[in-house]
C-alpha positions as CSV (number, residue, x, y, z in Angstrom):
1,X,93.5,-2.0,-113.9
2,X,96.5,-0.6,-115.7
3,X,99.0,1.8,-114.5
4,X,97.7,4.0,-117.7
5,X,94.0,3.5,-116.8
6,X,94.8,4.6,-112.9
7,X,96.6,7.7,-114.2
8,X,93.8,8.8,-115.8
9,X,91.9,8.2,-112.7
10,X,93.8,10.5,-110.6
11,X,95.5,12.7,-112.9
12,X,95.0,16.4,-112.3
13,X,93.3,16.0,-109.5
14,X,94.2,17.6,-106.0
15,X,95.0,15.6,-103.4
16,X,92.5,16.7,-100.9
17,X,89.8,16.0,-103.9
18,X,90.8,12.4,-103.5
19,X,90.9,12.4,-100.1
20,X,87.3,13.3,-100.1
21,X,86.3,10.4,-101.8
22,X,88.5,8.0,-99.8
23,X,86.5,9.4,-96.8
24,X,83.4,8.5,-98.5
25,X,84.1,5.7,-100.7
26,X,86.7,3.8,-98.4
27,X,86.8,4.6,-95.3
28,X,87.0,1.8,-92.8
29,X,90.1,0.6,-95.1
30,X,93.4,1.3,-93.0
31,X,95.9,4.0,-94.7
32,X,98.0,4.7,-91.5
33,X,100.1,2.3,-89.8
34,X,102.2,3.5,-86.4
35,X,104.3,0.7,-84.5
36,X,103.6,1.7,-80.5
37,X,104.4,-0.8,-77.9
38,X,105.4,-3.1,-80.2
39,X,101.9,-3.4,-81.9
40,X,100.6,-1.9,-85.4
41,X,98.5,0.9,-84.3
42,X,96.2,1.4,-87.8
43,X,94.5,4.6,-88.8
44,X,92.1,4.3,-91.0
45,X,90.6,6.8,-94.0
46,X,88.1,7.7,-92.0
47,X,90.1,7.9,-89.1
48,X,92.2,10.1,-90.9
49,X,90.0,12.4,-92.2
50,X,88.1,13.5,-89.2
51,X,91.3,13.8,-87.0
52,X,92.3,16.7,-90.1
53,X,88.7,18.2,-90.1
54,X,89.3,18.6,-86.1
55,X,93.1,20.1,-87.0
56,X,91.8,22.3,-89.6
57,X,89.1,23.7,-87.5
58,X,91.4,24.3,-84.7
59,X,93.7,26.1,-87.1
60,X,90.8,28.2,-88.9
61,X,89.8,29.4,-85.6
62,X,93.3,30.9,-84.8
63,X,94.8,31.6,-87.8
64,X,94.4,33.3,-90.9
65,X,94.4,31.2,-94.9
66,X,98.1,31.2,-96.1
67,X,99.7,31.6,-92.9
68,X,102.4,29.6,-92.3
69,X,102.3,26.8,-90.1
70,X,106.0,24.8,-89.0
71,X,105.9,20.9,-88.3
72,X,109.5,19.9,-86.2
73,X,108.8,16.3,-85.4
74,X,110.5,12.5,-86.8
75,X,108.2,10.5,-88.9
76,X,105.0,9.1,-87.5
77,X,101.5,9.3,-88.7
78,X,100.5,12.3,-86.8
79,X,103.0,14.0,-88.9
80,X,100.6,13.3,-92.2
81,X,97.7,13.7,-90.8
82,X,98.9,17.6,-89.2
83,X,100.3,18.1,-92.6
84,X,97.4,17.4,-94.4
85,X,94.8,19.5,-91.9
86,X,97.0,22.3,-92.6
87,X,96.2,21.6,-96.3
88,X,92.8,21.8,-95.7
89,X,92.6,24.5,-93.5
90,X,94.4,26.9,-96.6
91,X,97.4,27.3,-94.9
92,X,101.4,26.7,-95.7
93,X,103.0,24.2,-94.3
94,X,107.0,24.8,-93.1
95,X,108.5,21.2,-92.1
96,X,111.4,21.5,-90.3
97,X,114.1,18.6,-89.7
98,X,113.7,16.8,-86.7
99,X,118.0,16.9,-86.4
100,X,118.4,20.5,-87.6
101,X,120.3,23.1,-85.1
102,X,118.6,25.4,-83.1
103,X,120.2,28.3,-85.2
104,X,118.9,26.8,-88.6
105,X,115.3,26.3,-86.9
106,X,115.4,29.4,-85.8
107,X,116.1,31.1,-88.9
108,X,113.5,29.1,-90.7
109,X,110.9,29.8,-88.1
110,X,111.3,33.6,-88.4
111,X,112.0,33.5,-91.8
112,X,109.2,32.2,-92.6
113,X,107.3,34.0,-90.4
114,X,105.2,30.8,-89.0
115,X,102.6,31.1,-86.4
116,X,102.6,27.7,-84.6
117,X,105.2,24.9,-84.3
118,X,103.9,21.1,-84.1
119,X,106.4,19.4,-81.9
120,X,106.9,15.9,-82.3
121,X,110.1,13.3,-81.6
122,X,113.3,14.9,-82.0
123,X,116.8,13.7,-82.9
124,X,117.8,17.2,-80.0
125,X,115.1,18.0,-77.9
126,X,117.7,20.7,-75.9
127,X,117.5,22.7,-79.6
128,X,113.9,22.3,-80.3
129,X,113.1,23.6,-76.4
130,X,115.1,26.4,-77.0
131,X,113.1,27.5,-79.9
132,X,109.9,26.4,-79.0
133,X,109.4,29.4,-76.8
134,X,109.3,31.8,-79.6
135,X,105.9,30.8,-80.9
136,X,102.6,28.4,-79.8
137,X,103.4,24.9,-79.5
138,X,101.3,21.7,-79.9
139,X,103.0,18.3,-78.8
140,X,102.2,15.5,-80.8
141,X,103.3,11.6,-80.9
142,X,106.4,11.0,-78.8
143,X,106.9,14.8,-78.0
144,X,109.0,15.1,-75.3
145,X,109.1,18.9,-74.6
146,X,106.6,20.9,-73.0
147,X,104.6,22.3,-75.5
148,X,101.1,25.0,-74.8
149,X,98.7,22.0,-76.0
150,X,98.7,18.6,-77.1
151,X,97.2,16.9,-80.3
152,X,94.7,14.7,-78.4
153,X,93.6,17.9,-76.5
154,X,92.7,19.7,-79.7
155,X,90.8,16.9,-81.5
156,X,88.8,16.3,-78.7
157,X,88.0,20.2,-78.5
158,X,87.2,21.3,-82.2
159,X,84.5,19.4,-84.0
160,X,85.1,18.2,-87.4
161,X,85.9,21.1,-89.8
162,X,82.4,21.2,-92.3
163,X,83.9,22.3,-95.4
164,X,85.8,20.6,-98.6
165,X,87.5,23.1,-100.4
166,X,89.9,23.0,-103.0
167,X,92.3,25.7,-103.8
168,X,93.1,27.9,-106.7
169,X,96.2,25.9,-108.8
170,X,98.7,28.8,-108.2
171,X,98.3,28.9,-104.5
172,X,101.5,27.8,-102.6
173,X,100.6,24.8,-99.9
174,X,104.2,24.4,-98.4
175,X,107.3,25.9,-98.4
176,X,109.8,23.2,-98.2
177,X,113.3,24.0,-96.9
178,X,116.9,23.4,-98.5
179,X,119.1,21.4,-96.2
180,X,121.5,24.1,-96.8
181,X,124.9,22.6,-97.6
182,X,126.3,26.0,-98.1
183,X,124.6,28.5,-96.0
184,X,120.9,29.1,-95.2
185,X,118.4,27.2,-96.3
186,X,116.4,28.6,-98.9
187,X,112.3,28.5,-98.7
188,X,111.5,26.4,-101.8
189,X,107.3,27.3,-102.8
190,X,105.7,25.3,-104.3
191,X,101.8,25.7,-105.3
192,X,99.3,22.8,-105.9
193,X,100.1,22.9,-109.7
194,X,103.6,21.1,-108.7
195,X,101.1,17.9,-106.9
196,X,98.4,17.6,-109.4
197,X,101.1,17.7,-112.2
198,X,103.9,15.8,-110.6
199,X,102.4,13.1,-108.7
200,X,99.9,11.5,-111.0
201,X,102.8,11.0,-113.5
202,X,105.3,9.3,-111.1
203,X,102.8,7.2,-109.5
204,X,102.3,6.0,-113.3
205,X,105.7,5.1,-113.7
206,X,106.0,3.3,-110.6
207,X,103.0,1.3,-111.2
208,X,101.9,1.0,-107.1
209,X,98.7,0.8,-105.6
210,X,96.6,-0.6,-102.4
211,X,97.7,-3.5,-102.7
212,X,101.1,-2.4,-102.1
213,X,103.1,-0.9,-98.8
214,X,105.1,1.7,-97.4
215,X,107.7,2.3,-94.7
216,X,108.3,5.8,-93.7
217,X,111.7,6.9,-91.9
218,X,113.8,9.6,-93.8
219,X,112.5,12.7,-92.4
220,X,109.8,13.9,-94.0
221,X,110.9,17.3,-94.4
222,X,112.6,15.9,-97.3
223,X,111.0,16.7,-100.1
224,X,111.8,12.8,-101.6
225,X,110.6,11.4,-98.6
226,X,107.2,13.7,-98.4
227,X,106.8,13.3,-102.2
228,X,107.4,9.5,-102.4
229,X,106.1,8.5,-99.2
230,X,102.8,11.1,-98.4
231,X,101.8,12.7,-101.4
232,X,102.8,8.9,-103.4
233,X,100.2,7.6,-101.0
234,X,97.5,9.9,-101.2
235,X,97.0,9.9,-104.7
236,X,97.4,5.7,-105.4
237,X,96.0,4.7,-101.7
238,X,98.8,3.0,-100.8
239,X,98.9,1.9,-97.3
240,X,102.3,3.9,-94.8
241,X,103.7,2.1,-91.9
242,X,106.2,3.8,-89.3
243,X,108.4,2.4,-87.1
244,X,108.4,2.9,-83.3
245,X,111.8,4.7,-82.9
246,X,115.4,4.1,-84.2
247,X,116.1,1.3,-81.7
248,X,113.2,-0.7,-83.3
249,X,113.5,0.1,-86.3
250,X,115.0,-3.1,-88.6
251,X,112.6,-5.1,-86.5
252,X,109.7,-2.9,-87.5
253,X,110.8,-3.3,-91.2
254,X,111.0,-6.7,-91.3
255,X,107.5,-6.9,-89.4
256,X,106.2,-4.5,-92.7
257,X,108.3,-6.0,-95.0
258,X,107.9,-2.9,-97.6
259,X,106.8,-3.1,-101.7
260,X,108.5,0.2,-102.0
261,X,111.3,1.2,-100.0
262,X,113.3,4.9,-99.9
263,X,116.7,5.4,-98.6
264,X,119.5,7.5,-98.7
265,X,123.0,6.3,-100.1
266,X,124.8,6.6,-96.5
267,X,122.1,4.5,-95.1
268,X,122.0,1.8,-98.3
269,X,126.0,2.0,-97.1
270,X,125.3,1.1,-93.3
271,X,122.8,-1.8,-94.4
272,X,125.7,-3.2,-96.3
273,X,127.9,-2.6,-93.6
274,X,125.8,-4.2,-91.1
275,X,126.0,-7.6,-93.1
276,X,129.8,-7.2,-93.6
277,X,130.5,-7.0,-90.3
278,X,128.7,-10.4,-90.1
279,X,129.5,-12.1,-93.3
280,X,132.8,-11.4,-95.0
281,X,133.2,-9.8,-98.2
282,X,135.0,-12.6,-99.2
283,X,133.0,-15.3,-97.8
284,X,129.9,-13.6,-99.6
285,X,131.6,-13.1,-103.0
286,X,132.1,-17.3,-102.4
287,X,128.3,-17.8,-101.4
288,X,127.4,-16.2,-104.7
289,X,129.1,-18.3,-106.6
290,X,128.0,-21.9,-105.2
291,X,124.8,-22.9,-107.7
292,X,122.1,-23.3,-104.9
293,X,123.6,-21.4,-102.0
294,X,123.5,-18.4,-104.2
295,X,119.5,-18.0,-104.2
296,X,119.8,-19.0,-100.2
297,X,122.6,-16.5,-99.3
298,X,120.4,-13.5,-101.5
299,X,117.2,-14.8,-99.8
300,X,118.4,-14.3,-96.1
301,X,120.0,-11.4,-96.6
302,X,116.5,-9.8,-98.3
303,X,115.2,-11.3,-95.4
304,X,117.2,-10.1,-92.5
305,X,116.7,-6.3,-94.0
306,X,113.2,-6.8,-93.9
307,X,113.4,-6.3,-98.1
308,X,112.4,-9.8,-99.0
309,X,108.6,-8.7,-100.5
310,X,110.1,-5.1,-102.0
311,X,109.7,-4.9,-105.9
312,X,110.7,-1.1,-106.1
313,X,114.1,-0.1,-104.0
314,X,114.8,3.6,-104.4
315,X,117.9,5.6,-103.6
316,X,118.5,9.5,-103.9
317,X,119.3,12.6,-101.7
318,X,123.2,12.2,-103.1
319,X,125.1,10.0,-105.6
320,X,125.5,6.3,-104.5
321,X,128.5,4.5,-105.4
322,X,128.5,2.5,-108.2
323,X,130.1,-0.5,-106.6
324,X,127.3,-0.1,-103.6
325,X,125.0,-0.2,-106.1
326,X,126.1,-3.5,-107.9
327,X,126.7,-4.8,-104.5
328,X,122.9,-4.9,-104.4
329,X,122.0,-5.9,-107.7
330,X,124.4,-9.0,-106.9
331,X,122.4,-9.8,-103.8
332,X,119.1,-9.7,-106.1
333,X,117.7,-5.9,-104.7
334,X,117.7,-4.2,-107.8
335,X,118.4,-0.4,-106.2
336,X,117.5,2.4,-108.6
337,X,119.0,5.7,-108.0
338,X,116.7,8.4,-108.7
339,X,117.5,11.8,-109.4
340,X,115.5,15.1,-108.4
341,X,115.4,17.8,-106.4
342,X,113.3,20.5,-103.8
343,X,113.2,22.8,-106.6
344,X,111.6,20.8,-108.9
345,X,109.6,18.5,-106.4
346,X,111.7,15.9,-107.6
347,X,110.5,15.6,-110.7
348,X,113.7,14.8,-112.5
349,X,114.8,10.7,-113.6
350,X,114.2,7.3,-112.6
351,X,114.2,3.8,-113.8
352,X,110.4,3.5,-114.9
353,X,108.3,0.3,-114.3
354,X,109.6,-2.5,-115.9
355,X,113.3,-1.6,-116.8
356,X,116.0,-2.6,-114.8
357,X,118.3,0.1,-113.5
358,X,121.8,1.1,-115.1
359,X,124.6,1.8,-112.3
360,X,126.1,4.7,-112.8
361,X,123.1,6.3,-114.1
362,X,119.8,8.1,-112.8
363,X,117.6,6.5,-115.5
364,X,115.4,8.6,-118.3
365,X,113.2,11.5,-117.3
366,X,109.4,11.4,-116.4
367,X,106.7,12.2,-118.6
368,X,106.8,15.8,-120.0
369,X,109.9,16.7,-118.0
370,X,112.7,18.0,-120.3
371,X,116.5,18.0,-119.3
372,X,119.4,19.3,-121.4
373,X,122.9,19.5,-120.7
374,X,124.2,23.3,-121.1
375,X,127.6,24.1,-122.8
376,X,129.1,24.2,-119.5
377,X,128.0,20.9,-118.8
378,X,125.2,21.7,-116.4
379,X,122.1,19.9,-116.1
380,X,119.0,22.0,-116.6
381,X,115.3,21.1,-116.1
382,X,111.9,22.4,-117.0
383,X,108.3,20.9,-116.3
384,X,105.0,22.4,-114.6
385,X,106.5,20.9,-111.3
386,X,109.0,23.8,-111.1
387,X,108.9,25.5,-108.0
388,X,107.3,29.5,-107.6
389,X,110.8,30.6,-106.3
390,X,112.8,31.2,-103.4
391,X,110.7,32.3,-100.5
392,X,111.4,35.7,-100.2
393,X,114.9,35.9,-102.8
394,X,113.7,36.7,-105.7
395,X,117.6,37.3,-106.5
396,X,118.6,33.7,-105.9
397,X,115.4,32.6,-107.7
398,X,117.0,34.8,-111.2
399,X,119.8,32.7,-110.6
400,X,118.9,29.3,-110.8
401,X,115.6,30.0,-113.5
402,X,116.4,31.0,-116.6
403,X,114.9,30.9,-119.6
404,X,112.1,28.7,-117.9
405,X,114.9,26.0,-116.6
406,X,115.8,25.2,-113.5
407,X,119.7,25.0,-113.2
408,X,120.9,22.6,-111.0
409,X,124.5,23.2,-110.4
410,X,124.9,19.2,-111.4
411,X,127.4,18.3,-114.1
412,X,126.7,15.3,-116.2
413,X,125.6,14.0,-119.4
414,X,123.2,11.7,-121.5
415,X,124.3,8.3,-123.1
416,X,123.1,7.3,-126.4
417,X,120.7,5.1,-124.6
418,X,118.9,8.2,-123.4
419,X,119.8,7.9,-119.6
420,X,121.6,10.7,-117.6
421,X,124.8,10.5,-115.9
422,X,125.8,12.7,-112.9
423,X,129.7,13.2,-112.8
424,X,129.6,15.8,-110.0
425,X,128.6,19.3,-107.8
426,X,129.8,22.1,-110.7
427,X,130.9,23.9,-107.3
428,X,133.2,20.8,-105.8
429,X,135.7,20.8,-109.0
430,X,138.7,22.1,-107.8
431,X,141.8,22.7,-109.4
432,X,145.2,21.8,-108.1
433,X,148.3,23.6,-107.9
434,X,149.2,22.0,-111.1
435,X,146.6,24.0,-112.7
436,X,144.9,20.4,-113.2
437,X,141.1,20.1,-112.9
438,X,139.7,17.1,-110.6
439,X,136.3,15.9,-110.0
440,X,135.7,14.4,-106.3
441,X,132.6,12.5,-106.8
442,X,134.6,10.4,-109.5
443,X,137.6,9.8,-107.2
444,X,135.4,8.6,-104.3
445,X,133.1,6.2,-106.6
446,X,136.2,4.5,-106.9
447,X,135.8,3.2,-103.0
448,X,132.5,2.6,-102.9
449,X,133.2,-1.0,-102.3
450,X,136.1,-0.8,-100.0
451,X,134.3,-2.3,-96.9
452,X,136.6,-0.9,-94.5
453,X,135.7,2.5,-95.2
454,X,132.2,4.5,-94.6
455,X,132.1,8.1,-95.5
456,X,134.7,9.2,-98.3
457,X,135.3,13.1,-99.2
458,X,138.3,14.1,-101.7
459,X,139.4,17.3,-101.3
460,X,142.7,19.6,-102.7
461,X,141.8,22.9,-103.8
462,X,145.4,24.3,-104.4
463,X,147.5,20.9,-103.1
464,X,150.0,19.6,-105.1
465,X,148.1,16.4,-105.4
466,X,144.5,15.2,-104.1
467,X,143.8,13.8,-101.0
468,X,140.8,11.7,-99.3
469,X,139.3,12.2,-95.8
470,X,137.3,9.1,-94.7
471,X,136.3,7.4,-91.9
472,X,135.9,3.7,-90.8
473,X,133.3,1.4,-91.2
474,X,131.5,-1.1,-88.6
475,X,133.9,-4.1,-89.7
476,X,136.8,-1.6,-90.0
477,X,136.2,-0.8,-86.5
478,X,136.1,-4.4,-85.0
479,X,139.3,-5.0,-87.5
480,X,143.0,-5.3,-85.9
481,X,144.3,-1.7,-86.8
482,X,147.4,-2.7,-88.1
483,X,145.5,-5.2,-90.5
484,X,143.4,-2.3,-91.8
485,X,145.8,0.4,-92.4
486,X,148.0,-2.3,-94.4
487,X,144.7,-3.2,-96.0
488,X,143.9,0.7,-97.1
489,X,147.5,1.6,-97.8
490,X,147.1,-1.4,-100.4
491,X,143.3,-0.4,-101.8
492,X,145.2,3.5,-102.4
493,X,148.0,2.0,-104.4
494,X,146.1,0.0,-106.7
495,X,143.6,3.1,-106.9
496,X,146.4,5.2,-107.7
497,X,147.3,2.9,-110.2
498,X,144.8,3.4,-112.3
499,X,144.5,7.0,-112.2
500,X,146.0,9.3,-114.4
501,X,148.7,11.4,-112.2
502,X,147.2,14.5,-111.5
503,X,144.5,13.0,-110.0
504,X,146.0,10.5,-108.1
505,X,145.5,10.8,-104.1
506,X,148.7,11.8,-102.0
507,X,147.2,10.2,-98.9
508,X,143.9,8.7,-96.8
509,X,143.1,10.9,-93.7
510,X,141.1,8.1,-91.6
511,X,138.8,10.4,-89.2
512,X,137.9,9.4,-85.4
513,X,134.4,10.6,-86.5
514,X,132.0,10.1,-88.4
515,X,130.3,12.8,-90.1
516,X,127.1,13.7,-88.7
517,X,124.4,16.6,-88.4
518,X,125.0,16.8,-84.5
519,X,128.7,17.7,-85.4
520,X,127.6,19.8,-88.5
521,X,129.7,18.0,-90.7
522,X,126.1,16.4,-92.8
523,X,122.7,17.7,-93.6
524,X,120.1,16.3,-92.2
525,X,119.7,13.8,-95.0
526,X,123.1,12.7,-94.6
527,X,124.8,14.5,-97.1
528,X,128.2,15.7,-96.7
529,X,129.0,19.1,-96.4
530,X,132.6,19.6,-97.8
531,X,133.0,23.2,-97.8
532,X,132.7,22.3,-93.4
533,X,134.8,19.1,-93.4
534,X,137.2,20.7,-95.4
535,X,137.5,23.6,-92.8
536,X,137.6,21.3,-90.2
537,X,140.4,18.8,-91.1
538,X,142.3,21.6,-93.6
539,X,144.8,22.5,-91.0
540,X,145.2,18.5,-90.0
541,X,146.0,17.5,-93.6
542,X,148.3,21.0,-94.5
543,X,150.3,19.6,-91.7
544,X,150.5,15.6,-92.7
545,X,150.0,15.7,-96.3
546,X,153.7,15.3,-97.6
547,X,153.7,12.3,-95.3
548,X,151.7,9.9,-98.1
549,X,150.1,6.7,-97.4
550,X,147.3,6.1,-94.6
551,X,146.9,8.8,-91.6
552,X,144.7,8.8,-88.5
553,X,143.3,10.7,-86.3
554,X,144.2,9.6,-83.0
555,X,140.4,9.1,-80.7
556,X,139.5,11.9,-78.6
557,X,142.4,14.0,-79.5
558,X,141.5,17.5,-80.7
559,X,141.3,18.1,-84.3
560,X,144.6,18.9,-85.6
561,X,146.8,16.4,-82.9
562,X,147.4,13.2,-84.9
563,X,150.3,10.7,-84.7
564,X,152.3,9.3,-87.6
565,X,151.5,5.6,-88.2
């Protein structure tokens, strides 16, 4: 059967409808796959389906359609299966990142206005205790926490909920929260119009099926990750495994070995990290060019990441560099960076089936998904995958929608060739004290291959010249630290070189840190969040600046005490 002929199977349908008929039509085939004590536990259709009947009836008894219902757990395949029995039951679902702050759970929580929290594995079980107690609490897989109930007690107390509805189009089914970069996150509705539209059409253009497989471990309170991975799943049966924990985790993805496989850039970055602190960069660039060795070299490194069998690799979240990017191409993994959103249930560009992605670029949009570029340079999009609004803010909603189109406060552009270009956040340009305009994301796509180096943020509002804050890699940390700091004093002159002047970079500010969501520094999905690391190191590099060349920060020292090289 034909990706075309399978669309038309599927499309505008709701995904509970087919869930229905998988339940009658296929259920002893396994959809769930959960790695505990180092064995594949499978769940299958059936399976499935009457552990959500048994949530949904739970949920009907206490709780009233459209009530909002929070999920705080990492991935596992009670997460789907809670997810989809508050589907059923009529009521919104509220995910919640398994890494997010007690502060930023709590304001989603009453925000929100949800009525029960499912509690599963957490990245800070301290944070989610301390919010826990605000509303009922049902512990599911790997829940550490005391919780008022546990999953396995409410299945085996609620029979199988009777009914099989399906809901009015414009009903909202989730609100999906922002990782919010810059302040609050921002409740993101979306009704089942944004599924039955969206969904169909990507898993056309990605061409998957049951034949295919899945691995599951972004959190799925990412809207990529929920869309890709669950909804993806539900509508062309595709089979989801999930790893045991972190610890396990390349193990478990080389046991699944994945068709289709989602990351984020940092983590494409650690991957390639992981085999330069192994191989050399050098010694790999020499592999690549032996005839024979070459096909070895790119097999048992596809291999040894478990990607061997993978035939779709997809980044997105943020803008991967272009030399990362190539670096994978070279070893035969031909990574395609998509590009979407919350807002528009990431509905935006891709490379489709069958054409081989551009670096540098997010590929062409999806079917019946327009995008412009406004006179400011903004991108703008507009498809029936839009979301309702803001949660709550109409205000911010009027912002960002107008004129039907989402505005994505993304600058960029589109090639003759009909595929977009992202050049930058609107809101990062800065301007120096030159009066000169700079773009960070340029600037930092220009170390993308330094190996030395893992997360890179340019920064100089009002400096007389830009400067970069980044910190060290897994082979920059085993390297002699003389050796590296001649090594990166070297990559910033020939950078410099080939910038013009206003741009190029006074100095490298080499953190003791990296940037993570325990520290604040990064969302959840890894994304940096400047406006924070800016305020963090600002005083550091005010102080240094004039100084040029390669500074550190000096281990445990507080922020702000760092020694001259």
């Amino acid at each position: 059967m034909t990706p075309e002929q399978k669309y038309r199977l599927v499309a505008g349908k709701q995904p509970l409808e087919l869930l229905y008929q998988r339940e009658r039509e296929q259920a002893g085939e396994v959809y769930l796959r959960q790695m505990v004590q180092r064995e594949w536990r499978e769940y299958t259709w059936g399976d499935v389906m009457d552990r959500v009947r048994r949530i949904a009836s739970f949920l009907r008894e206490r709780f009233e359609p459209g009530d909002r219902i929070a999920i705080h757990a990492k991935n596992c395949a009670d997460w789907i299966i809670v997810d989809i029995g508050i589907m059923l039951a009529g009521m919104v679902s509220v995910p919640l990142y398994p890494g997010q702050s007690a502060s930023s759970m709590e304001y989603v929580l009453e925000h929100s206005d949800s009525k029960l929290l499912f509690c599963g594995a957490s990245d800070d079980n301290s944070a989610l205790s301390q919010v826990a107690g605000r509303l009922p609490t049902v512990a599911i897989q790997r829940c550490e926490i005391e919780c008022d109930s546990t999953l396995e007690v409410l299945l085996e107390s609620h029979s199988p909920y009777p009914e099989s509805p399906l809901f009015p189009e414009d009903k909202v089914f989730t609100i999906m929260y922002t990782s919010g970069t810059t302040g609050n996150p921002k409740g993101v509705m979306h009704t089942w119009s944004a599924i039955t539209f969206a969904v169909p059409n990507m898993v056309r253009g990605y061409g998957y099926d049951e034949t295919d497989r899945f691995f599951s471990y972004l959190p799925l309170a990412h809207a990529a990750e929920r869309i890709v991975v669950e909804f993806h799943s539900l509508y062309s049966g595709t089979p989801v495994h999930f790893p045991e924990s972190m610890e396990t985790f390349l193990e478990d993805l080389q046991r699944a070995r994945p068709t289709m496989f989602f990351s984020v850039p940092r983590l494409w970055a650690k991957f390639k990290e992981g085999i330069d602190a192994k191989i050399s960069p050098s010694l790999q660039r020499t592999l690549l060019r032996i005839p024979g060795l070459n096909s070895w070299f790119k097999r048992k490194v596809q291999q040894g990441l478990g990607l061997d069998q993978a035939r779709m690799l997809v980044t997105g979240a943020s803008p991967i560099s272009v030399d990362l990017q190539k670096w994978y191409h070279r070893m035969g993994m031909m990574v395609a960076d998509g590009y979407g959103m919350t807002e528009n249930f990431i509905y935006g560009c891709n490379t489709h089936m069958g054409e081989t992605p551009v670096p540098g670029t997010v590929g062409k949009p999806f079917w019946d998904c327009q995008v412009k570029i406004s006179e400011e340079g903004e991108i703008l999009f507009k498809s029936d995958a839009l979301m309702k609004g803001y949660y709550l803010e109409p205000e911010k909603t009027a912002e960002v929608i107008r004129d039907g189109f989402y505005h994505t406060g993304d600058a960029g552009f589109i090639d003759d060739d009909g595929l977009l270009h992202i050049t930058g956040r609107l809101s990062d340009t800065f301007k120096t004290s030159k009066g000169k305009f700079v773009q960070p994301a340029t600037l930092e796509n220009r170390f993308g291959e330094v190996a030395l180096l893992g997360q890179v943020c340019v920064l100089g509002h009002g400096m007389d010249q830009p400067v970069m804050l980044a910190n060290l890699s897994e082979l920059g940390r085993k390297q002699d630290p003389d050796k590296v700091n001649a090594e990166l004093a070297q990559v910033l002159d020939t950078v410099n070189e080939q910038l013009p002047p206003h741009e190029r970079l006074r100095a490298i500010f080499v953190t003791a840190h990296d940037w993570t969501p325990q520290n604040d520094l990064a969302t959840p999905t890894l994304k940096i969040k400047r406006k924070l690391v800016e305020a963090r190191y600002r005083p550091w590099i005010e102080r240094y600046q004039q100084q040029g060349g390669v500074v550190w920060e000096q281990g445990e020292l507080a922020w702000g005490d760092v020694a001259e090289t």
